[in-house]
Every structure is written in C-alpha cells, then in structure tokens.
N, C-alpha and C positions, 0 to 999 in steps of 0.2 A: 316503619320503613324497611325494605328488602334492600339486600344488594351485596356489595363487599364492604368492610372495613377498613376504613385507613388509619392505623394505628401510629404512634410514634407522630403524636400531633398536639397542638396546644388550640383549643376553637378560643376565640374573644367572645361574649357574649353571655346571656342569663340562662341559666343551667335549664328551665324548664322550658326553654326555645331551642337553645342549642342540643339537647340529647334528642327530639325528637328526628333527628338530621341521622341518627345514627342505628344500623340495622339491630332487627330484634335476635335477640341470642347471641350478641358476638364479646361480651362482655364474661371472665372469669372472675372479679376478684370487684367491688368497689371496696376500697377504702379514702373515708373525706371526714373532715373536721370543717361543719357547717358556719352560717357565720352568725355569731354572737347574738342575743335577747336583748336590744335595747342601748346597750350600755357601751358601745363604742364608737366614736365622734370621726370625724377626719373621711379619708377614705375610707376607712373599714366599718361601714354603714352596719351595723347590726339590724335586725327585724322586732318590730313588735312584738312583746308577750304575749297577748293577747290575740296573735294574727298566724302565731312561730307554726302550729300546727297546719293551720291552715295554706301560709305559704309553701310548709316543707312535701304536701302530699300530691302534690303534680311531678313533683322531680322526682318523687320517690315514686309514684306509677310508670316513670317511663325509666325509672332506674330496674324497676320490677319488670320491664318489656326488654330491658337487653340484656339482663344477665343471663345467663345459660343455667339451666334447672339444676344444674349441680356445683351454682357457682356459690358464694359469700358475698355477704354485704356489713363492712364493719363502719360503723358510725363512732365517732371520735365527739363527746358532747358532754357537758356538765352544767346541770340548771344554775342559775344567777340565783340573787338573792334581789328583793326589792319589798321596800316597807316593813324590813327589817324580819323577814322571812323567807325560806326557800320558796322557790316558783312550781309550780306544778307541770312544767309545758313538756318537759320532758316523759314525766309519765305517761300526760294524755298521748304525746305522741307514738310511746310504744301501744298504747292500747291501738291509736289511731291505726298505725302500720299493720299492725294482728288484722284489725277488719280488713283493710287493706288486701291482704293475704299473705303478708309475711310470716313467716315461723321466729320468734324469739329464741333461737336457739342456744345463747348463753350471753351472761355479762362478763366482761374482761373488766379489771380494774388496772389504769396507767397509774400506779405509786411513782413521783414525782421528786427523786434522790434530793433535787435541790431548788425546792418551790421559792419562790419570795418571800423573803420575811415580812412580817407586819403586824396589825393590832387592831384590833375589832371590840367593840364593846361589851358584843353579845354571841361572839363566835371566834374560833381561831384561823389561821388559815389555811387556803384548800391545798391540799398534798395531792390529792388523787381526780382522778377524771373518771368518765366510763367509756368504755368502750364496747358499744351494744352490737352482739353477733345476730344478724338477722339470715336466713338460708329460705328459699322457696320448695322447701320439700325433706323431708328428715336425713334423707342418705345427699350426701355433700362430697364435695373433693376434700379432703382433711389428712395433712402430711403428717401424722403427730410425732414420729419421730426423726423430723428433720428439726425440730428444736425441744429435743432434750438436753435435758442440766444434770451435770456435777452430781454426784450420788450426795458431796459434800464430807466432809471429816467427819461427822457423827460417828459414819460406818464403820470406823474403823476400831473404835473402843467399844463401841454399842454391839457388834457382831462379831467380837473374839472369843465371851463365854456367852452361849447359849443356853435357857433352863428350858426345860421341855414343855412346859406353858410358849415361849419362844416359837416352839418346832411345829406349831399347828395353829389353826385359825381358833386364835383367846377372844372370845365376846368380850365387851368393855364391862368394866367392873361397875359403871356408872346406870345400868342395863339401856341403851340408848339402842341395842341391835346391833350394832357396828363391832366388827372385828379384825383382824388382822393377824397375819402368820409372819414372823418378824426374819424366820427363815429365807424369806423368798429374795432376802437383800442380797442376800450373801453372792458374792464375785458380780455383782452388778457396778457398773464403771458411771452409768448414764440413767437417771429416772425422768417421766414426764415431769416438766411443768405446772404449777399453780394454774390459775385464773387472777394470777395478782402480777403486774410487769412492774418490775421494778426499775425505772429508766430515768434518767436525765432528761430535762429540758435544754429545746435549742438555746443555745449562747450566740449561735452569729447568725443571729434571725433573718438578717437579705431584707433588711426595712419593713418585714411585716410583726405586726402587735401578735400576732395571735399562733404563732405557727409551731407545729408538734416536732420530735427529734425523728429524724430518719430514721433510727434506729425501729419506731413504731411501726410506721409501713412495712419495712423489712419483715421484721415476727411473721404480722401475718401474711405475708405476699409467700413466707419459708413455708408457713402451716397451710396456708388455702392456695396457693399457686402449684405450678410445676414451671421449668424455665420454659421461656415461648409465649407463655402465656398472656394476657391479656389484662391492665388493670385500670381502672377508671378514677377517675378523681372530679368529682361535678364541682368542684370547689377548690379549686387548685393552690390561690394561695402565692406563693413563694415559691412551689415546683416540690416539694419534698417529698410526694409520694413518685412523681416521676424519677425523680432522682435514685430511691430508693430500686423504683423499678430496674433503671437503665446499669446500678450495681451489680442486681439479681440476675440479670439475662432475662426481663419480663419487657413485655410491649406496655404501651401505655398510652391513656388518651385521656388529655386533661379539658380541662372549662373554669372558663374565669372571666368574671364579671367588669373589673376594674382594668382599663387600659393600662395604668401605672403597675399594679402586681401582674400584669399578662407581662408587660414588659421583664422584670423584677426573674417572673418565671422561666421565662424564655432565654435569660440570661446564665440562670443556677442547668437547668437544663443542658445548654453548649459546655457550662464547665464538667459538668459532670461526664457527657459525651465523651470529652477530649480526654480527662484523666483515664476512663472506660478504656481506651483507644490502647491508650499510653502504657495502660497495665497490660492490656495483650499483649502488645509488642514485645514489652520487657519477659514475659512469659514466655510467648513462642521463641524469644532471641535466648533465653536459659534453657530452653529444649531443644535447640538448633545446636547448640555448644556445649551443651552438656557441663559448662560452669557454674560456681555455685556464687562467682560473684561477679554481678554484671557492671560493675563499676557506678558511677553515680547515676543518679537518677536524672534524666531530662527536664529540664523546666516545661511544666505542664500548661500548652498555649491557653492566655486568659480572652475569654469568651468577652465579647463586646457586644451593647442590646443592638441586633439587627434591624431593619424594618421588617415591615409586616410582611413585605412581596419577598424579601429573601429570607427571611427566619422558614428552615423547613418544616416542612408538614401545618406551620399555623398559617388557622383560615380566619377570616374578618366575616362575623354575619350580621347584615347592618338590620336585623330585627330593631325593634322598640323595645329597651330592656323595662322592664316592670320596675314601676316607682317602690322606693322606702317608703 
C-alpha cells in the first residue's frame, strides 16, 4: 500500500490483515513479543508449534514491506518446552526469516533480575529470553552511544598502576588471538554495552500474562530510533512498547488481536499520554521561572477505556481474524 502514515494509532484486528493497510517504508523501528507456542489458555490464545513458523511468516513479509531499509526489527521470543524438551520453532524460524530475506544481525539476551521461582524436574528456571536483531541490509540506523554504561569501579584500582604489557595491545596468554590494550580505559567515564540486558520484569502487568517491562522497548527504541521517529508493534499487547514510545518522543502504531487487551492497551496508552503531557508542563513551567522547585506535583488525570469512535487514532477493521 502507497500513501501517508497515520501514526499515534492502535488498529483492532489480526496483524497479517491489519499491516497490509499500512504504507511500504514508513515504519523505523519494529519491536513485539509475539504470542506464545501452545501453552497459553484464556484470552491469550497461543499458536501451534507445529504451525508457529508458518503463521509468523506473512506478518513478517509485510513487516519486511514497511520497514525502511535502514530500519530494525527486534523480536522478543523464547522456545517452550513440551515432552519434556526444548522446541525447535524458534530456530526454524530464524532460519525461515534468512530465506525470507532478513539479515540476523545479532542476538540480544533480556537477563530477567527477578524471574519466577519454581521447580522442574529436569530443568531450572528460565531467567533469560532472546531478543533476536533482524536488519534488511548491513548498514542500519544504530545510536550506540545513546546507551552507554558506567565504566564501573573496576577502573579505578585496576588503572592506577599500569605495567607496560598494560600500555599496548597484550595477545591472550591462552593464544585464542584476542587482545586488548588496558590503556585505552584510562579517563573513560562511559563504555558500550553487552549483548546481555539486565532488566526486571513487569510487576503491574495491566491484566496481560505475558507482557515485557518498558524499560525493553526503550533500550532499543534509544539504540535504533532518533526522536520523531516511527515504531511498530504487530502484537501490542498491554500497549508497552507504545508507552515506551510516547516516553521517548517516538510515534508509534500498534495492532492487536484481542478486543479485551485492545481495550487494556488503549487505556495504559491515555495514561501514559497525560503523565507525557504533565511532564512538559512541569518542565516548560521550571524554565519559564527559572525555580528549582515547582512545588507538588499535579495529580496525573486517570485515563478511562473510551470507545472505539472516540479513543484517537484507533481504527476497527472488521476483516475475518484468522482461527487458533
């Protein structure tokens, strides 16, 4: 589809109907935690193992139709277990995506500060997720030093005596190739990042089973966005990648399957709006008076689920959602 973008939107409807709706190239940034393998009841229908690949690659060809050749697509996804084994569908499906024509261009690991406790017979429990980097072309938008970290205390005993193995690039003693010049720390305040996010899970999950901390979105919306920018979420959820967004000063256009979490969404969305709102003010009212204390803070107006004709920017598309 040609045309403009309407962004700052929630669509109702099945992600491989409702993206078709939306122009090619106008999308910077997907990031979405898809829905579960099997294994979840109620509203939050999970998909077949057996079918996961196959359902996910129509959404993913029209995810690959709107992104912009210099945009990112991060996938939020961790195989199940069943007959008392890992599942494979996540594999096939990076392979699947490669054919596809996506570029795997790295895994992120979410470390999980404070997972569920529990007890397995034959396994412990899962701490971490993946977060698979997929890009349509090697050269990408990538902020990398809009989230750098803490050099950390090491530096500060470790770089007071220096030996002159230190002062130059020392091969590893282990002969592996890899070397390092321990010089190069020195008066560095901020280094990159791992491939390992160390984050909390959500606590006030907004009535959905499955949903990741904002803090997630955020990371990568800092490293693969610029403000203004554009970020997609085919699997919306609870709203938390818009949320994330409407923090950042990003646009965002969501999709969601479930009347009850479109509702759910729509809701975390206004609250987030209005807090949005509430900060600027308190901001532009500190730089209008030049005080440094703006006395309490306003109570932050709570968001109530609207209907479909007034909730802005969401649209109803009365397609035939595709069966579980």
């Amino acid at each position: 589809m040609s045309g403009e973008l309407e962004s700052d939107c929630l669509l109702l409807g099945d992600a491989a109907i409702v993206l078709k709706r939306l122009p090619s190239q106008s999308i910077d940034l997907v990031v979405t935690s898809p829905p579960y393998a099997d294994n979840r009841k109620g509203p939050y229908r999970g998909w077949p193992i057996d079918k996961y690949v196959e359902r996910f690659l129509p959404i993913a060809e029209e995810l690959k139709r709107v992104l912009k050749p210099e945009g990112s697509f991060i996938l939020n996804i961790k195989e199940r277990t069943s007959g008392g084994e890992r599942q494979t569908y996540v594999l096939e499906l990076i392979l699947a995506l490669r054919t596809q024509g996506w570029l795997w261009t790295e895994e992120y690991i979410w470390c999980k500060s404070n997972c569920y406790p529990g007890k397995w017979p034959n396994r412990f429990r899962d701490s971490w997720e993946r977060c698979l980097h997929f890009t349509l072309q090697k050269k990408f938008k990538m902020r990398q030093e809009r989230v750098m970290v803490d050099v950390g205390d090491w530096a500060k005993t470790r770089l007071k005596n220096l030996s002159e193995t230190d002062k130059s690039r020392d091969e590893s003693k282990v002969g592996s190739g890899f070397g390092k010049n321990i010089s190069n720390w020195i008066g560095r305040e901020k280094v990159y990042p791992t491939n390992v996010l160390h984050l909390a899970t959500e606590c006030s999950n907004r009535e959905h089973s499955a949903t990741f901390p904002v803090s997630l979105p955020e990371w990568f919306m800092k490293l693969l966005t610029d403000e203004e920018d554009v970020v997609l979420d085919p699997f919306m959820g609870s709203g938390t990648t818009a949320r994330a967004a409407i923090n950042l000063n990003r646009h965002y256009v969501g999709v969601e399957f479930s009347p009850d979490y479109y509702q759910v969404s729509q809701v975390a969305i206004n609250e987030a709006k209005a807090l949005a709102e509430e900060t600027r003010r308190r901001r532009n009212g500190h730089r209008r008076t030049g005080k440094g204390n703006l006395g309490q803070p306003r109570e932050v107006p709570q968001a109530t689920p609207s209907s479909r004709s007034e909730a802005q920017g969401a649209l109803r598309l009365e397609e035939e959602p595709i069966s579980v």
